[in-house]
C-alpha positions as CSV (number, residue, x, y, z in Angstrom):
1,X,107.3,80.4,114.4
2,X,109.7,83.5,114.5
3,X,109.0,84.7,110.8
4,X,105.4,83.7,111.4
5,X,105.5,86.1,114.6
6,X,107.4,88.7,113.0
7,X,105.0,88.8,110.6
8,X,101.8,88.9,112.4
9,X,103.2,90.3,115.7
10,X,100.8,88.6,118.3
11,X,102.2,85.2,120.3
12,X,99.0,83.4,120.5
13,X,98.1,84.5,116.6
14,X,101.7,83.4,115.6
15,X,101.2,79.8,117.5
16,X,98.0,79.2,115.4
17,X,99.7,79.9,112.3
18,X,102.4,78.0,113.0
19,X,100.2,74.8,113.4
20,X,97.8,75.8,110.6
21,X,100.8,75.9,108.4
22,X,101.8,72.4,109.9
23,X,98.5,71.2,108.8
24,X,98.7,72.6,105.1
25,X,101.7,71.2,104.9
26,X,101.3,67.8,105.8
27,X,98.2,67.7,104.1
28,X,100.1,68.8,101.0
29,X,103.0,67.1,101.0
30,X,102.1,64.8,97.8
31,X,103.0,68.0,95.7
32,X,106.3,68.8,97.4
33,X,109.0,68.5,94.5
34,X,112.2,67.2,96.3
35,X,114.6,69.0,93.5
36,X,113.7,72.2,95.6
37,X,114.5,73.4,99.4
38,X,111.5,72.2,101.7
39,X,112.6,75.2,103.6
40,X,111.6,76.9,100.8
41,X,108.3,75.3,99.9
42,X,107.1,76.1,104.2
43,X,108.0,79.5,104.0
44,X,106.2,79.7,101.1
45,X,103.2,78.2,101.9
46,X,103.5,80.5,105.6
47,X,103.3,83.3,103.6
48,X,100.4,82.3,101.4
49,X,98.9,81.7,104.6
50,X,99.6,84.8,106.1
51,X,98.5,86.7,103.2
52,X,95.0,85.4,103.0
53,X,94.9,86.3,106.4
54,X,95.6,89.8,105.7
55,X,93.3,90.0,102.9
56,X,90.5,88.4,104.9
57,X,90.8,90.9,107.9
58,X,88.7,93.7,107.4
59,X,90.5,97.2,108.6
60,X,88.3,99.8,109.1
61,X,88.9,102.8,107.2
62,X,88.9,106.7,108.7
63,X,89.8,110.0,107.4
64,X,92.8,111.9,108.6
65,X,90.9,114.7,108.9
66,X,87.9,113.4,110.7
67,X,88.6,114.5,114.6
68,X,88.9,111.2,117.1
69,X,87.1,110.8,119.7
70,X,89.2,110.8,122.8
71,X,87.6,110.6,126.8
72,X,84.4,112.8,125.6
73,X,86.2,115.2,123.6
74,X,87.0,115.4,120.0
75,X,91.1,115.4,119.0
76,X,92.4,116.1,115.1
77,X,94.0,112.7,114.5
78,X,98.5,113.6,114.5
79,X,100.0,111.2,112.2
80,X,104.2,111.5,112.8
81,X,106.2,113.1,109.7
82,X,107.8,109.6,108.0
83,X,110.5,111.7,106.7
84,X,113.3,112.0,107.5
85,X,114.8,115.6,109.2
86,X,117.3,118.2,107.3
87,X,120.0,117.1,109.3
88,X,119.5,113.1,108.7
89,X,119.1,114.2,105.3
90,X,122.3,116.0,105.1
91,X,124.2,112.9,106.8
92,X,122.7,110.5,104.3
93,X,124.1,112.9,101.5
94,X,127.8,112.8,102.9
95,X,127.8,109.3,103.6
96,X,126.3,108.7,99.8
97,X,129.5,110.8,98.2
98,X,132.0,109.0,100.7
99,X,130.8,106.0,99.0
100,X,130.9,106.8,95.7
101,X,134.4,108.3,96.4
102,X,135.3,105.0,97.3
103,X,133.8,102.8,94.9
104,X,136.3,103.6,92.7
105,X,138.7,101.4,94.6
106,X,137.4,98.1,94.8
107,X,137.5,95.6,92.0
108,X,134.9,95.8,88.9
109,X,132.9,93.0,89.9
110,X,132.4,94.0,92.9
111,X,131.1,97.6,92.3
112,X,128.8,96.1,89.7
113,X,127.0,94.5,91.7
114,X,127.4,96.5,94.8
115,X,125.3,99.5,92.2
116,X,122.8,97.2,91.4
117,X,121.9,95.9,94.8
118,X,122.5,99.5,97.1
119,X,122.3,102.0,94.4
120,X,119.5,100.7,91.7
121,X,117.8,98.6,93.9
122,X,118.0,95.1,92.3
123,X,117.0,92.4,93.9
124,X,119.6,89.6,94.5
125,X,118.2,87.1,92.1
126,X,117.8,89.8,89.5
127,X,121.2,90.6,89.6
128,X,122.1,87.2,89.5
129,X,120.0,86.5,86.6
130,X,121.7,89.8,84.6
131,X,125.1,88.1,85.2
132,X,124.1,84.5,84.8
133,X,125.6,83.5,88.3
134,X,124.2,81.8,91.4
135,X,122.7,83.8,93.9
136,X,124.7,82.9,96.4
137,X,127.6,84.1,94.5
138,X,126.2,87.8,94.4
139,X,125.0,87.9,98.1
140,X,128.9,87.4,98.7
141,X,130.0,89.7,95.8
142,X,127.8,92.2,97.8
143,X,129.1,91.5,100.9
144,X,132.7,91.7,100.3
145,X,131.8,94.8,98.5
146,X,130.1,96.2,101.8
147,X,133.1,95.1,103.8
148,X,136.0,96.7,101.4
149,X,133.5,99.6,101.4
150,X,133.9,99.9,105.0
151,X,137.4,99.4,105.8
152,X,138.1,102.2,103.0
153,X,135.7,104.5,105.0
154,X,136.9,103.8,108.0
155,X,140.8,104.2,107.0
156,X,139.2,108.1,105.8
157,X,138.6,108.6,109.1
């Protein structure tokens, strides 16, 4: 129910998922293969779920530029700058070099795939593919490499 909610953001929607899922999954329960997570197999067949749904639901489309109609007057549609300001920028740049500054210190195989995962965007099970390791394993590689990361940083400071 909470990734289902999270995911559609409406209580009552979220509670009829939930018990649609239910349904699909008890009704398809004779092709659950056991050698995998049954946690796994639900989540996956909520999100099938809650992708149809998405596709399904018509949006209706409008131009930016078209003025909305607001209490019998007409308004230019104000869409709120996504990007960041110069000053967020700038504090994302220094953070970015104290990091790299400290990469240096922590071991190999950490940094490796603390790159892949924060720097080139790698998911965990590519990475984990790459080096021929659990995923588990590399989710803690990460994290350790996170943690060293920060108590280097915070020793800077």
């Amino acid at each position: 129910l909470n990734y289902i909610g999270r995911m559609v953001g409406e209580r009552e929607l979220a509670l009829d998922f939930t018990q649609e899922v239910f349904i699909r999954t008890y009704s398809s329960l004779h092709s659950y293969q056991p050698q995998y997570k049954f946690s796994t197999w639900l989540f996956k067949i909520a999100s099938n779920y809650i992708i149809d749904f998405w596709r399904k639901k018509k949006i209706d489309a409008f131009s930016l530029d078209q003025k909305q109609k607001w209490k019998n007057d007409y308004l230019p549609l104000q869409v709120p700058d996504e990007e960041p300001s110069i000053v967020k920028n700038f504090e994302i740049s220094e953070l970015k070099k104290k990091i790299e500054g400290v990469l240096e210190k922590i071991p190999p195989s950490l940094r490796e795939v603390f790159v892949w995962r924060h720097i080139n965007d790698f998911t965990y099970e590519e990475i984990a593919e790459i080096k021929g390791l659990p995923t588990g394993t590399v989710k803690n590689r990460v994290f350790q490499a996170k943690e060293m990361i920060r108590r280097f940083l915070e020793l800077k400071t």
